[in-house]
N, C-alpha and C positions, 0 to 999 in steps of 0.2 A: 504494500500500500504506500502511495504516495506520501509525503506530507507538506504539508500543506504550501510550505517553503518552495517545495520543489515542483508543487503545481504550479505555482504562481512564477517559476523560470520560464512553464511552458510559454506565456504571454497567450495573448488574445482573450477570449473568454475568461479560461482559466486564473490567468492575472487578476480581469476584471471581478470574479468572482472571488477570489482570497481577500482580494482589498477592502471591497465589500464585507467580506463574513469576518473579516478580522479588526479593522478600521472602525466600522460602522455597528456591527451587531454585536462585537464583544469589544469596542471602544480598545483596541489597540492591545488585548490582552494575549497574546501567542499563543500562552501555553493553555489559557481555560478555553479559546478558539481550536486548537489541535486538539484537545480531548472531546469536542464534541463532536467534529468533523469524526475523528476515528470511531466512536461509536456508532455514528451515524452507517460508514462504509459498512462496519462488523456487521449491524442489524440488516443491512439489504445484502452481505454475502449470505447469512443462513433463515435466510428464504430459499423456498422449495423452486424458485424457477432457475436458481444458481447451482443446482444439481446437476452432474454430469455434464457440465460447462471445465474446461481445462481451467486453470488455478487463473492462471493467466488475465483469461478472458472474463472469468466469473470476477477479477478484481477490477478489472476495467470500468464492466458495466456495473458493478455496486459503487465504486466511484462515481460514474456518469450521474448513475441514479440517484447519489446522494446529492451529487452538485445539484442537480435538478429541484429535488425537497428542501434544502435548506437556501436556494435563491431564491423560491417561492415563498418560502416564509418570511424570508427577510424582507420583499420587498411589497408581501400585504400586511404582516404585523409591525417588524421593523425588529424583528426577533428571531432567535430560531428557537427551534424546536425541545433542546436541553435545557434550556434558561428558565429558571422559574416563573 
């Protein structure tokens, strides 16, 4: 699994979205931002459609997946999902 650091080298989106979930939703805080990003990937790797997906690819898309649910929350509550 990525972190979070090292998505945001990928640039484009992925930039755009670290700056956002780090900046913004956890006000500049790395490490309490990295801990909920990673839980976030773990919970959509052990879902049932990441079964018989190579390691690989199953981490890919629970990344994709995750970026997806925590953009979304950030940018209609202004929160994510871990945060009380």
């Amino acid at each position: 699994m990525k972190s979070l650091a090292g998505l945001h080298e990928r640039g484009g989106d992925w930039e755009r979205f670290v700056e956002m979930f780090v900046t913004k939703v956890h006000r500049g805080r790395w490490p309490h931002a990295e801990d909920h990003w990673e839980r976030t990937v773990v919970d959509f790797l052990n879902t049932s459609e990441m079964e018989g997906l190579s390691a690989r690819r199953a981490t890919e898309t629970a990344q994709r997946l995750a970026k997806a649910h925590l953009w979304y929350a950030a940018k209609k509550w202004g929160t994510c999902s871990w945060c009380p």
